[in-house]
C-alpha positions as a Markdown table, in Angstrom:
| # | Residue | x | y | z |
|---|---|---|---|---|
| 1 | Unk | -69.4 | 97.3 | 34.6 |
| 2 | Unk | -70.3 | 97.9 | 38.2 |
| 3 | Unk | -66.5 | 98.1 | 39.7 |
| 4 | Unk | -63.6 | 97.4 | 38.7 |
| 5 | Unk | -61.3 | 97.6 | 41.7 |
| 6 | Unk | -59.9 | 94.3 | 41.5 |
| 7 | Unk | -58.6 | 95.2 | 37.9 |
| 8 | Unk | -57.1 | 98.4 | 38.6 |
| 9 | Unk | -55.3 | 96.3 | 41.5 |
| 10 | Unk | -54.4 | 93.8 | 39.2 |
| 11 | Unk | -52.9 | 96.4 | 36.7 |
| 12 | Unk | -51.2 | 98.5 | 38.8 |
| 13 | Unk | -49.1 | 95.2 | 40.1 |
| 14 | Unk | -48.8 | 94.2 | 36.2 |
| 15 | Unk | -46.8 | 97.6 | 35.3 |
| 16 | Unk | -44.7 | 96.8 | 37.5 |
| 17 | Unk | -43.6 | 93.1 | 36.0 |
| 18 | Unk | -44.8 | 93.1 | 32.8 |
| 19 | Unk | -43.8 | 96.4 | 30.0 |
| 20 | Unk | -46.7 | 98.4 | 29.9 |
| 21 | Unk | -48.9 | 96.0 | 31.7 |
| 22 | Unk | -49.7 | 93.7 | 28.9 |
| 23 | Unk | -48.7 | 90.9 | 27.3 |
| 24 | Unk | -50.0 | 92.2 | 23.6 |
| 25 | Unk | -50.5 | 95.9 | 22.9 |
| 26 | Unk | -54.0 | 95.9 | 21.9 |
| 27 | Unk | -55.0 | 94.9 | 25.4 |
| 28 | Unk | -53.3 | 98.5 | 27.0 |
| 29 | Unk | -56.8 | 100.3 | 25.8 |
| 30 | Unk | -54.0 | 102.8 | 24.5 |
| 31 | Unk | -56.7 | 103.2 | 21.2 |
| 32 | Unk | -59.5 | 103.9 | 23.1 |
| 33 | Unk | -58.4 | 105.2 | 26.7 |
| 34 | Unk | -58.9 | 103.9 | 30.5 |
| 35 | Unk | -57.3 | 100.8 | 32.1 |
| 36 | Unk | -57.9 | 97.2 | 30.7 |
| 37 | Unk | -60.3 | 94.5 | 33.0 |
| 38 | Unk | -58.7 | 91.3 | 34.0 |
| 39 | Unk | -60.9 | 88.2 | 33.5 |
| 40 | Unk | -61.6 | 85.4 | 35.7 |
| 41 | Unk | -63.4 | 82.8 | 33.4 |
| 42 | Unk | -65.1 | 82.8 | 30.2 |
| 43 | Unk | -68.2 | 80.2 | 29.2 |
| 44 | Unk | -70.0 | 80.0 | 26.2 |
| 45 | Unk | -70.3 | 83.9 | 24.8 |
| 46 | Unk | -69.5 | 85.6 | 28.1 |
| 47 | Unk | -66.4 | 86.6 | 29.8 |
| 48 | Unk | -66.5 | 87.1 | 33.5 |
| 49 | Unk | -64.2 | 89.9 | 35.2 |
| 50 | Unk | -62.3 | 89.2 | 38.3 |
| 51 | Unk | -64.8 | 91.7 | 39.9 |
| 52 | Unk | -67.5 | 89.7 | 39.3 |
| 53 | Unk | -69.0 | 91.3 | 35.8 |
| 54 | Unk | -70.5 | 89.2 | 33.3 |
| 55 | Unk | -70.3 | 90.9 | 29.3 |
| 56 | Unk | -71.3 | 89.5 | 26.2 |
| 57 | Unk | -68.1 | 89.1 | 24.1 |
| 58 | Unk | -67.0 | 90.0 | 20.7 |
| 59 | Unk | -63.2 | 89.2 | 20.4 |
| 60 | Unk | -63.7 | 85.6 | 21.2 |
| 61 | Unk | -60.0 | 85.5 | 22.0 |
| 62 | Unk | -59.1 | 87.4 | 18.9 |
| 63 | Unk | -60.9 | 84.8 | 17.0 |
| 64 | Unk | -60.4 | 81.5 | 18.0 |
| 65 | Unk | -63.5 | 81.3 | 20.2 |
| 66 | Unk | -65.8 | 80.3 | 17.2 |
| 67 | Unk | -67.7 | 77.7 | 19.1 |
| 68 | Unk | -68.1 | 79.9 | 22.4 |
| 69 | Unk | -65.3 | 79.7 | 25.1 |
| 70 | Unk | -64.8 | 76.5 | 27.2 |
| 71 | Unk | -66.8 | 74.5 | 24.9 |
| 72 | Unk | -67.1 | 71.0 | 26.4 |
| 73 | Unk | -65.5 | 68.7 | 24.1 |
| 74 | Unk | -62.4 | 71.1 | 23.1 |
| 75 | Unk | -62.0 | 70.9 | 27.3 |
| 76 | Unk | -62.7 | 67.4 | 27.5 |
| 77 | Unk | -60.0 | 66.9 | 24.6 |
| 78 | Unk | -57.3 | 68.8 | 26.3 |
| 79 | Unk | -58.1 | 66.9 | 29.3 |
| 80 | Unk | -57.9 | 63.5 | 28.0 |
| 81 | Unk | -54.5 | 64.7 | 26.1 |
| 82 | Unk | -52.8 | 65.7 | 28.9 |
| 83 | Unk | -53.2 | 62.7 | 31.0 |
| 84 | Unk | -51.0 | 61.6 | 28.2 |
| 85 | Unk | -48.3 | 64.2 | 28.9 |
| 86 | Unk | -48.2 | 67.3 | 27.9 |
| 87 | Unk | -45.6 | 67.9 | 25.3 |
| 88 | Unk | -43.0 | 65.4 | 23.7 |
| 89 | Unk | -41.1 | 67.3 | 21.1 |
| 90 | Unk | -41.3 | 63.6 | 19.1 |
| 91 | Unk | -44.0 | 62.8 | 17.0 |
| 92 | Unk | -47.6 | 61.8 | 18.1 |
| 93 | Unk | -51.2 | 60.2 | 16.1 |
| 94 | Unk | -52.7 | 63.9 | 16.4 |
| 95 | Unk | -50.3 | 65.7 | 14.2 |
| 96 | Unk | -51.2 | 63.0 | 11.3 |
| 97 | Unk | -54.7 | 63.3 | 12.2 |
| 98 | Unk | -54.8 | 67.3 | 12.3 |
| 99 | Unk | -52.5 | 67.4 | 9.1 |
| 100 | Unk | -55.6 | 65.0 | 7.1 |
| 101 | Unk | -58.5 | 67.3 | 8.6 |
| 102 | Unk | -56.3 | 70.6 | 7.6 |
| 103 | Unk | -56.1 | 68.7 | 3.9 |
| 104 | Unk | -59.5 | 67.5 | 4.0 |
| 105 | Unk | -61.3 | 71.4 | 4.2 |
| 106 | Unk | -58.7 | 73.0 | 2.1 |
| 107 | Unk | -58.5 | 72.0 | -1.6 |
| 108 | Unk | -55.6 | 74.0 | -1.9 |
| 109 | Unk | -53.5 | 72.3 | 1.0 |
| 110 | Unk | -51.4 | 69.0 | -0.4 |
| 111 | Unk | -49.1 | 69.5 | 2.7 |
| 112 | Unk | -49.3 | 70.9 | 5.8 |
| 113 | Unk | -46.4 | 72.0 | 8.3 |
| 114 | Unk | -47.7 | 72.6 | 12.2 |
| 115 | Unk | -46.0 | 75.8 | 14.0 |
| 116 | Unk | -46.8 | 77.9 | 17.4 |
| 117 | Unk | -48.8 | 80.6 | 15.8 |
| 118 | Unk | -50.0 | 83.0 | 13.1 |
| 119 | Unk | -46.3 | 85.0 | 13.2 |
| 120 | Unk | -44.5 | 82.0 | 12.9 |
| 121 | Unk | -46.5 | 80.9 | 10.4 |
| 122 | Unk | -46.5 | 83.7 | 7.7 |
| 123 | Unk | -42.8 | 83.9 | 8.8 |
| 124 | Unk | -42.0 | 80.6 | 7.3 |
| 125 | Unk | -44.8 | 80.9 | 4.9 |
| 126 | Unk | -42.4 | 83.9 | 3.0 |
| 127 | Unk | -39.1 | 82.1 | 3.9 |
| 128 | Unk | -40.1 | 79.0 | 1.5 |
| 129 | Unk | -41.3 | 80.9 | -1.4 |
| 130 | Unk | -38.3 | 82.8 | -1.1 |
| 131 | Unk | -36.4 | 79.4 | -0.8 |
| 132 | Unk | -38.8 | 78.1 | -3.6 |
| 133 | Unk | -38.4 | 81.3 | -6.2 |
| 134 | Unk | -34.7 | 82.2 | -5.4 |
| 135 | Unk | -36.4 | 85.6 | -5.3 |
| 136 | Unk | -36.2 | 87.9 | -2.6 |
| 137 | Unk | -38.4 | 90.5 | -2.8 |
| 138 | Unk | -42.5 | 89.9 | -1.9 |
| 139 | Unk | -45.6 | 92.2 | -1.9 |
| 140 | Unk | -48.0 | 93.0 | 1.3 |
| 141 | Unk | -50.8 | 95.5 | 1.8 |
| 142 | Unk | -51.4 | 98.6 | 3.9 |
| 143 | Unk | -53.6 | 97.5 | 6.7 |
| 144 | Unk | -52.8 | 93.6 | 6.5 |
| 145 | Unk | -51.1 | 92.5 | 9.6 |
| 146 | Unk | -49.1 | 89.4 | 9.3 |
| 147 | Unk | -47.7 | 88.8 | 12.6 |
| 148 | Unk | -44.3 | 90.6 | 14.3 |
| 149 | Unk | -41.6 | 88.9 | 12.1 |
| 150 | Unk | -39.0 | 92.1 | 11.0 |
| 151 | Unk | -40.1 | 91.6 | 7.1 |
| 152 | Unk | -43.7 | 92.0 | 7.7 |
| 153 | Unk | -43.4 | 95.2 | 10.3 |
| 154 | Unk | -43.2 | 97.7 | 7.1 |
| 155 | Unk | -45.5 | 100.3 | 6.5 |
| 156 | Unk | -45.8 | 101.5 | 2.7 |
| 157 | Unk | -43.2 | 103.9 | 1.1 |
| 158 | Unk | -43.3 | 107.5 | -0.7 |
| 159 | Unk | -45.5 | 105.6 | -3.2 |
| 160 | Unk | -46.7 | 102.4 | -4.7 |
| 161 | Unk | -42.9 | 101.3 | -5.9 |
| 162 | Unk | -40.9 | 102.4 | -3.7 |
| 163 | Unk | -39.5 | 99.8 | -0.8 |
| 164 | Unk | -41.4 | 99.8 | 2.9 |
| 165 | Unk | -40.1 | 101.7 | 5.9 |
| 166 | Unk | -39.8 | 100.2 | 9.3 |
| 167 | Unk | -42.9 | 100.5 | 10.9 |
| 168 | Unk | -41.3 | 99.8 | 14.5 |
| 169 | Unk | -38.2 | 100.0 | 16.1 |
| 170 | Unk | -35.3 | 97.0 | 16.0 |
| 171 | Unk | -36.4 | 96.6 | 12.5 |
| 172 | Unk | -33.1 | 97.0 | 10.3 |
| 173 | Unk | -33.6 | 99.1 | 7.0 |
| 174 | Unk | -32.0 | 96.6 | 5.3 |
| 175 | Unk | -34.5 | 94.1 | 6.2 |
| 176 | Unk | -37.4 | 96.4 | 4.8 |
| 177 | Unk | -35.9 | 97.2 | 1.4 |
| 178 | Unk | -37.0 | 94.1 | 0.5 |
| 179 | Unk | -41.0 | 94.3 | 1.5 |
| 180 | Unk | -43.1 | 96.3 | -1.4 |
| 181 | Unk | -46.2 | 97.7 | 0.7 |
| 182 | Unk | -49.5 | 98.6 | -1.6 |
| 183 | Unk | -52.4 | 99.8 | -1.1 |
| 184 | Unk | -55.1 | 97.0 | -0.7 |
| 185 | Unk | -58.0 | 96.8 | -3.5 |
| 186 | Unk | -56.0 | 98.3 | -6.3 |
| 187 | Unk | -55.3 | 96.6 | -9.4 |
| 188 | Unk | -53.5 | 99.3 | -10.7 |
| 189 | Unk | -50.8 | 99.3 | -7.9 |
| 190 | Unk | -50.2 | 95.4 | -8.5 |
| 191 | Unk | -49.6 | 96.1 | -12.2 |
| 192 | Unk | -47.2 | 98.9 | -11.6 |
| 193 | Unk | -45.2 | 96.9 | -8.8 |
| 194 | Unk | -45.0 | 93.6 | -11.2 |
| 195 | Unk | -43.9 | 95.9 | -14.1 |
| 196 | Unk | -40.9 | 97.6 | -12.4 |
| 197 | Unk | -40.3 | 94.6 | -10.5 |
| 198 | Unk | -40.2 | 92.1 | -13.4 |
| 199 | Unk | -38.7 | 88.5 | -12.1 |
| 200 | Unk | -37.5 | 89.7 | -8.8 |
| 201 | Unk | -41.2 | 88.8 | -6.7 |
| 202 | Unk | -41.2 | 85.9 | -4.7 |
| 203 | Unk | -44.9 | 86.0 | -3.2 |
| 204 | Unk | -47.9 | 88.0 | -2.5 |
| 205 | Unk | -48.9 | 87.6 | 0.7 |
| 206 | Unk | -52.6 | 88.7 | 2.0 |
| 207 | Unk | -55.4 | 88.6 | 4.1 |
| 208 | Unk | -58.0 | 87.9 | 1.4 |
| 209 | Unk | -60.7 | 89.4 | 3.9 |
| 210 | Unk | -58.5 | 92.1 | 6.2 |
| 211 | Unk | -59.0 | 92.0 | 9.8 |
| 212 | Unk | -56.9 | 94.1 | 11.4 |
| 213 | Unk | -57.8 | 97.2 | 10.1 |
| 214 | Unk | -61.6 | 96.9 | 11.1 |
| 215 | Unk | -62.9 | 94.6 | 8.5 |
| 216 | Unk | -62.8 | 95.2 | 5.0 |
| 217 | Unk | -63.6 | 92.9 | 1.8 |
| 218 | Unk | -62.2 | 92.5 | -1.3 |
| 219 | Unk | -63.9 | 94.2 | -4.5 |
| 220 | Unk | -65.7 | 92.3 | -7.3 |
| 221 | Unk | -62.7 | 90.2 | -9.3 |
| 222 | Unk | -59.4 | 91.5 | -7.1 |
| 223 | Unk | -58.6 | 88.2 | -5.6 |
| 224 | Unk | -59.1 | 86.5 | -8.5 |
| 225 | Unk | -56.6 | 88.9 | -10.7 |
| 226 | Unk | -54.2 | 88.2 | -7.9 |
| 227 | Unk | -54.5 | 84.7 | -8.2 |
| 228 | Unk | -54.0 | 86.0 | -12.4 |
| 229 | Unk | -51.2 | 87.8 | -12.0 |
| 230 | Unk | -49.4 | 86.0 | -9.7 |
| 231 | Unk | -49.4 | 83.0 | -11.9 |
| 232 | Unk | -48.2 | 84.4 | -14.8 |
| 233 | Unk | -45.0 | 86.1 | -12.7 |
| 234 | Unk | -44.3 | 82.8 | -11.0 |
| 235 | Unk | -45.0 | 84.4 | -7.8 |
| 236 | Unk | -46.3 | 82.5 | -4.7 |
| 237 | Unk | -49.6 | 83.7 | -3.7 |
| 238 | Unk | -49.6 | 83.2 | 0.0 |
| 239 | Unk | -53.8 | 83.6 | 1.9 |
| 240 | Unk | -52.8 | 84.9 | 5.5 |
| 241 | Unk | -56.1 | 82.8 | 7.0 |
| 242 | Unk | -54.8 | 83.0 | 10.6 |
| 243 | Unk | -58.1 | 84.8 | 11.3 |
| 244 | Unk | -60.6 | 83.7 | 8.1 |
| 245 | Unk | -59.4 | 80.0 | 8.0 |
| 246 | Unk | -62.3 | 78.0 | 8.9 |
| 247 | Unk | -64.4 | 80.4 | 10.6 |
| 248 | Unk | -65.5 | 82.2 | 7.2 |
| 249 | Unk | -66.4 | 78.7 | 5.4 |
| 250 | Unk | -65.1 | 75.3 | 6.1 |
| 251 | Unk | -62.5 | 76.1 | 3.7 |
| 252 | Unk | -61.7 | 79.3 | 5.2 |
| 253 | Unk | -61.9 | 82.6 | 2.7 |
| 254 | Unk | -60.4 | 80.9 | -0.3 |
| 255 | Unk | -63.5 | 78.1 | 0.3 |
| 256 | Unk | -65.9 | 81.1 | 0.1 |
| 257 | Unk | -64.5 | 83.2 | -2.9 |
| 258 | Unk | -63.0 | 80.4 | -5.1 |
| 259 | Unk | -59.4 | 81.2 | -5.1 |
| 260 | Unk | -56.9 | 78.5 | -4.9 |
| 261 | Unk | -53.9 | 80.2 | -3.5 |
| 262 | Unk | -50.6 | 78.6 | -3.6 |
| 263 | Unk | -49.3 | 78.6 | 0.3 |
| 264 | Unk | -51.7 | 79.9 | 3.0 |
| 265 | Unk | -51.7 | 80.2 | 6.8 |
| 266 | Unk | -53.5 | 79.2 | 9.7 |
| 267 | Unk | -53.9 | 80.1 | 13.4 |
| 268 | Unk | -56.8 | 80.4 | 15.6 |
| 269 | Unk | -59.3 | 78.0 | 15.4 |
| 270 | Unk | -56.9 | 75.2 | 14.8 |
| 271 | Unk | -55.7 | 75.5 | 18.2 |
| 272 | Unk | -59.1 | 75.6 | 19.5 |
| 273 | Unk | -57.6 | 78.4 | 21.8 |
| 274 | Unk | -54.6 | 77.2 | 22.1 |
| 275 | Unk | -51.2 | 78.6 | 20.8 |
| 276 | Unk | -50.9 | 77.2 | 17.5 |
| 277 | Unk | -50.1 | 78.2 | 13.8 |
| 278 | Unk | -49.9 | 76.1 | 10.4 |
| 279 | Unk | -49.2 | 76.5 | 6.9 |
| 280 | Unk | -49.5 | 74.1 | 4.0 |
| 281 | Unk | -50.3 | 74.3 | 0.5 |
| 282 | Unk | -48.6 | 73.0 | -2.9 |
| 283 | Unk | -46.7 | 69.6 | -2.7 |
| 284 | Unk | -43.9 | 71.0 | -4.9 |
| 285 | Unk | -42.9 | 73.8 | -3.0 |
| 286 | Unk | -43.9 | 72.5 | 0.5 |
| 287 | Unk | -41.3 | 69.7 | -0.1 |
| 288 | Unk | -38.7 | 72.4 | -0.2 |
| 289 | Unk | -38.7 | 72.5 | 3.2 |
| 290 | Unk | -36.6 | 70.7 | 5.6 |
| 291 | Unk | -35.6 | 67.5 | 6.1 |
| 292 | Unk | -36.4 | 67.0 | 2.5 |
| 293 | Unk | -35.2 | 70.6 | 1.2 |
| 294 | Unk | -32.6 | 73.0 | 2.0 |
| 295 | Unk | -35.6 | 75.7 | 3.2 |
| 296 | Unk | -34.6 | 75.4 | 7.5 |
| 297 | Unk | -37.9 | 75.9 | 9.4 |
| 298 | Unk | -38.3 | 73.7 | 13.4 |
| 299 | Unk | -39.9 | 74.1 | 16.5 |
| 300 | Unk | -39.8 | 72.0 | 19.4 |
| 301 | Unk | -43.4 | 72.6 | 20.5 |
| 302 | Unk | -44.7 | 72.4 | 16.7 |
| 303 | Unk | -47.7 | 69.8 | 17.2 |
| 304 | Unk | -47.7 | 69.9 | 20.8 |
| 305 | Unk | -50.4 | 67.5 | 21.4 |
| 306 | Unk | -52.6 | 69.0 | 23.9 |
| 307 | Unk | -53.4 | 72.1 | 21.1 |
| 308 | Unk | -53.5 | 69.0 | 18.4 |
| 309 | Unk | -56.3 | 67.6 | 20.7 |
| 310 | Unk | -58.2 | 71.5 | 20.7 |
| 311 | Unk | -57.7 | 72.0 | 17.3 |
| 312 | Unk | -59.1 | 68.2 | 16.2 |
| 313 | Unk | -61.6 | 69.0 | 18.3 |
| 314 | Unk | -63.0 | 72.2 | 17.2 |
| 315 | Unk | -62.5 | 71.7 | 13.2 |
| 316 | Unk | -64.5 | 68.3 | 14.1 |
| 317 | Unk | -67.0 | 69.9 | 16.1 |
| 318 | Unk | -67.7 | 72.3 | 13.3 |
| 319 | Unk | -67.7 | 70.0 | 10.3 |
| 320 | Unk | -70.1 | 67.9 | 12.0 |
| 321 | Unk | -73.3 | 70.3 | 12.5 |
| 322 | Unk | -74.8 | 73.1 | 10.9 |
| 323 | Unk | -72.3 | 75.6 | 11.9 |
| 324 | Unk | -72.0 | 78.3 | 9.2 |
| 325 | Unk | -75.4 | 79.0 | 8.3 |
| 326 | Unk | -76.2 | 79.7 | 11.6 |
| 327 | Unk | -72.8 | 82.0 | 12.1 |
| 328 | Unk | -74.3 | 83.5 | 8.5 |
| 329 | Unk | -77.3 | 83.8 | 10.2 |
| 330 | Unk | -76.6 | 85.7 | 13.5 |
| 331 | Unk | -74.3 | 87.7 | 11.6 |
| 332 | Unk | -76.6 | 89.1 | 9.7 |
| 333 | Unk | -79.4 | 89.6 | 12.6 |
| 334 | Unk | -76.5 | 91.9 | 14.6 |
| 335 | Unk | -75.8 | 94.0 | 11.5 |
| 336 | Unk | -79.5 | 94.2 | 10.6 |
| 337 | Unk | -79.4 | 95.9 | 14.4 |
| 338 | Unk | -77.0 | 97.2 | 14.4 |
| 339 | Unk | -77.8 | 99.2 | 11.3 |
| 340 | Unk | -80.9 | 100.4 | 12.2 |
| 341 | Unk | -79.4 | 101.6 | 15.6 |
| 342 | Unk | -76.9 | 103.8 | 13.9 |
| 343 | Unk | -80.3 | 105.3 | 11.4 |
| 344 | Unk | -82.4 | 105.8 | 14.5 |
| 345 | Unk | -79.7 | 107.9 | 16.5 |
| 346 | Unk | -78.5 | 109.4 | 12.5 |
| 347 | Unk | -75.1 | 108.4 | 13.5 |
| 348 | Unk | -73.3 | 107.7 | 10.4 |
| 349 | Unk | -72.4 | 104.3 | 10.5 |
| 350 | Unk | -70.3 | 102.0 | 8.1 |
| 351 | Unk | -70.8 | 98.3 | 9.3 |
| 352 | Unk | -69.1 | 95.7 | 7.2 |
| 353 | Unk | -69.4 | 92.1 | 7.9 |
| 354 | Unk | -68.0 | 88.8 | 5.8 |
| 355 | Unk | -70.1 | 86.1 | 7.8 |
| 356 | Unk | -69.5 | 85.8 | 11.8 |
| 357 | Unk | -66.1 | 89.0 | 11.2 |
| 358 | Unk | -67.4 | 92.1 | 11.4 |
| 359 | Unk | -66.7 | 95.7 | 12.2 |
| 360 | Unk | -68.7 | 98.9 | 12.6 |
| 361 | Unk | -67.0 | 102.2 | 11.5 |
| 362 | Unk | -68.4 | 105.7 | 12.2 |
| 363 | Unk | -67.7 | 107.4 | 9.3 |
| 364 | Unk | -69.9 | 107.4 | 6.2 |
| 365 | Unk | -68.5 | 105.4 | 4.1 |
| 366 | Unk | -67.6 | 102.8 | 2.1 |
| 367 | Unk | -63.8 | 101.4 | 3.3 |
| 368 | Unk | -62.0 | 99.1 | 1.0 |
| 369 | Unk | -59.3 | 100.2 | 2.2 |
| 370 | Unk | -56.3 | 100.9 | 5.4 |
| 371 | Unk | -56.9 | 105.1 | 3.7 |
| 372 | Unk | -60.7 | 104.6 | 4.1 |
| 373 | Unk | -60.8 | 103.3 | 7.3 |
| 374 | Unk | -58.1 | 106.0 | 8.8 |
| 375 | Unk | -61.4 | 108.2 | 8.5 |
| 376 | Unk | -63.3 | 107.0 | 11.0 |
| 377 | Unk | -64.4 | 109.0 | 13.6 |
| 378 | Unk | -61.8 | 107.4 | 16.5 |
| 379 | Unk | -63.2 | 109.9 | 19.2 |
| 380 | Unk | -66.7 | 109.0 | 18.7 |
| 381 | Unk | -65.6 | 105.1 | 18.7 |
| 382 | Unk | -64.0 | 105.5 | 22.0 |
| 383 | Unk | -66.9 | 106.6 | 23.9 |
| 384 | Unk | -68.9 | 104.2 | 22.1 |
| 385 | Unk | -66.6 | 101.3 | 23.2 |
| 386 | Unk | -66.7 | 102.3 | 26.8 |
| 387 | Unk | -70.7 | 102.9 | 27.0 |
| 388 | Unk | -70.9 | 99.3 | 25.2 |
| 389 | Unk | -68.7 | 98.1 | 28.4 |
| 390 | Unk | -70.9 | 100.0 | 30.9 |
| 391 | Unk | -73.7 | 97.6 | 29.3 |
| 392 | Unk | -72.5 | 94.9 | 29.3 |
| 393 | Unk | -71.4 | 94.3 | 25.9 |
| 394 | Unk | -67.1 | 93.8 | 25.3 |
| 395 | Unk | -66.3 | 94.8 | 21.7 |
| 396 | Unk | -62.6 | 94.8 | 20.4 |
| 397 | Unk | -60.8 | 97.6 | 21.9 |
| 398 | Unk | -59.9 | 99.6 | 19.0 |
| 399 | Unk | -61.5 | 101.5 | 16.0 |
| 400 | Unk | -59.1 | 98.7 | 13.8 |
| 401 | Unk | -60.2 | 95.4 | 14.9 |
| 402 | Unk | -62.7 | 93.1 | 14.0 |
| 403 | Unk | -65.1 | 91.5 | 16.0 |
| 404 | Unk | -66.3 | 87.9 | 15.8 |
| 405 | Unk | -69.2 | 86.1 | 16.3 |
| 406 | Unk | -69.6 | 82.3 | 18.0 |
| 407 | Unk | -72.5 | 79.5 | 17.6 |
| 408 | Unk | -72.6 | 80.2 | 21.4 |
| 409 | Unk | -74.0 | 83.8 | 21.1 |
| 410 | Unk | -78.1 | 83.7 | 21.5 |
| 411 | Unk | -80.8 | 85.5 | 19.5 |
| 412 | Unk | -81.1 | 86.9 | 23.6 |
| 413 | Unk | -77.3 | 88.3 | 23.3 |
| 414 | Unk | -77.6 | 89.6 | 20.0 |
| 415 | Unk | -81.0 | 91.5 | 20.9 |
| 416 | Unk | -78.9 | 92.9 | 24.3 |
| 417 | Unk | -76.4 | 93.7 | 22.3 |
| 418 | Unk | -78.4 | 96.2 | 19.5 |
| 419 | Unk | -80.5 | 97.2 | 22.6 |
| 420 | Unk | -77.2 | 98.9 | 24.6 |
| 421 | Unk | -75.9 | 100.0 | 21.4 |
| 422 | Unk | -79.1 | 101.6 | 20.2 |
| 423 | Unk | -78.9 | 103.5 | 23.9 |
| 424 | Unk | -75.2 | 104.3 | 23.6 |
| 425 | Unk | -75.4 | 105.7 | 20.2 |
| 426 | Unk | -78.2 | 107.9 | 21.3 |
| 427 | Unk | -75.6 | 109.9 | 23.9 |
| 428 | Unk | -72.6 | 110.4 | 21.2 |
């Protein structure tokens, strides 16, 4: 970054409109210090700043961006769409068509139900097991982030049984008591929380591959004794793919590790960067909701048909080439870098990566967990993060993101990119 006068400018004036500047926290740099840029444009895998600055990026619009940015037949499709109108609150050919691709991918999906985004989403996703159960009570896990609804902003209790606390203001106790927060990775918790809770679990909702704590996977067998346990308690087992669904596999994270869940969500790619969010899964319980059953769940903009066009385009775009082997493939040449980086400057380094998601955490290691990754050096990660941005290179702005990978990055950005972080690492 050469200047960045133009984005100081920009957020002075923003502070005074918008609270704290920003439209979503993560973008205040609070985690890792300094002022956020503004950007102009983005093409392919760069972002340009409004001062001129070209960086390689890694948050891809917090995901979406899994075919580079402005790719030119997601624009074209928007384009074409719009010359249509650009919202009709009635329904239109590209909802059908994005509900049979959706189906199509996922095995698990008989029906799907479009929505604005990953919030709204999980939010409904809950409400219709509830609805489908008569139960009220569901599970989450430390370090999973399901969106801004009240039920889902609970951090864990005293200890694996007891009820969540509000984990932010506006959030009504009352609200909480019904959220049981455990600990991600641990079979023992689950069995504890099903025994005491016998009957009264609705669902299980869960990233199957975290992102928003860093990036952590699941251990050997723990998704599938979810998808166990869950069955034999008539609970719903919801997969949270907002950020794994179709970028992981074709058939999102359940596609890659072989779990059939009974509900998941979707967000992201589907709107091929526009605002969207889905969820779908079994017939039986997806006809609970309304018109049909008494579970209420609308939205005029559901299926709005320029992100219909986006979304139809991207999912199409990717099932028609070669896609995730070559995601697989740069993934693994940035961690091999990345890796070797971290060994020549003996920085200790944890890098964990689950195809084109990835995160790099300087501590030593391993995270399975949201009280593994808490151990990461967060001081040494903030000057890391701004001498990547000196170079060029835009990582997410927080110790507790993922990064993401698109078919637009080159074997020249990923070689940039190990050869600043190779440098950087050298000065911490």
């Amino acid at each position: 970054m050469i200047s960045r006068a133009k984005s100081e400018a920009l957020f002075a004036e923003a502070l005074q409109h918008i609270p704290g500047g920003v439209n979503s926290p993560v973008r205040a740099f609070r985690a890792v210090g300094g002022q956020p840029f503004f950007v102009q444009s983005a093409k392919g895998s760069r972002v340009t700043t409004v001062d001129g600055d070209e960086l390689i990026d890694y948050v891809g619009t917090w995901g979406p961006a899994i075919l580079g940015h402005a790719h030119p037949k997601i624009i074209a499709a928007v384009k074409a769409a719009a010359d249509h109108g650009t919202s009709f609150g009635i329904p239109n050919p590209a909802e059908v068509t994005m509900a049979r691709l959706i189906k199509s991918l996922v095995p698990s999906v008989d029906k799907v139900r479009m929505c604005n985004s990953g919030t709204e989403a999980c939010m409904s996703a809950i409400r219709l097991a509830r609805g489908f159960t008569k139960r009220d009570k569901f599970i989450k896990f430390d370090g999973c982030y399901h969106g801004h609804a009240d039920c889902l902003l609970v951090k864990a209790g005293s200890g694996a049984l007891t009820f969540g606390n509000p984990d932010s203001a506006g959030v009504p106790a009352d609200t909480a008591k019904h959220t049981l927060v455990l600990p991600y990775n641990d079979v023992e918790a689950l069995k504890a929380c099903f025994a005491a809770n016998q009957g009264e679990i609705a669902a299980v909702i869960i990233e199957p591959v975290p992102g928003n704590a860093g990036l952590y996977l699941p251990r050997p067998g723990y998704l599938e004794f979810l998808r166990q346990i869950t069955a034999e308690q008539g609970t719903v087992l919801i997969f949270d793919e907002v950020m794994t669904g179709f970028r992981l596999a074709p058939g999102g994270a359940q596609g890659r590790f072989g779990i059939r869940p009974d509900l998941s969500t979707f967000g992201k790619i589907i709107g091929g960067g526009l605002p969207v969010g889905a969820f779908g899964g079994r017939g039986d319980i997806m006809d609970c909701l309304a018109p049909l059953g008494p579970v209420y769940q609308a939205g005029t903009l559901s299926g709005n048909p320029l992100a219909m066009a986006a979304g139809i385009a991207a999912l199409e775009a990717l099932r028609a080439g070669n896609a995730y082997a070559e995601l697989e493939a740069k993934g693994a040449a940035l961690e091999a870098g990345l890796r070797d980086a971290a060994k020549s400057a003996s920085i200790p380094v944890t890098f964990n990566r689950c195809g084109s998601m990835f995160c790099g955490y300087f501590t030593s290691g391993p995270i399975w967990n949201l009280s593994d990754a808490i151990k990461a050096d967060r001081e040494r990660f903030k000057k890391f993060f701004h001498g990547m941005l000196v170079e060029g290179v835009y990582l997410a702005p927080s110790q507790f993101e993922a990064g993401f990978l698109s078919t637009a990055h080159t074997e020249p950005d990923i070689a940039a990119t190990v050869s600043a972080a190779a440098k950087v690492l050298k000065t911490l």
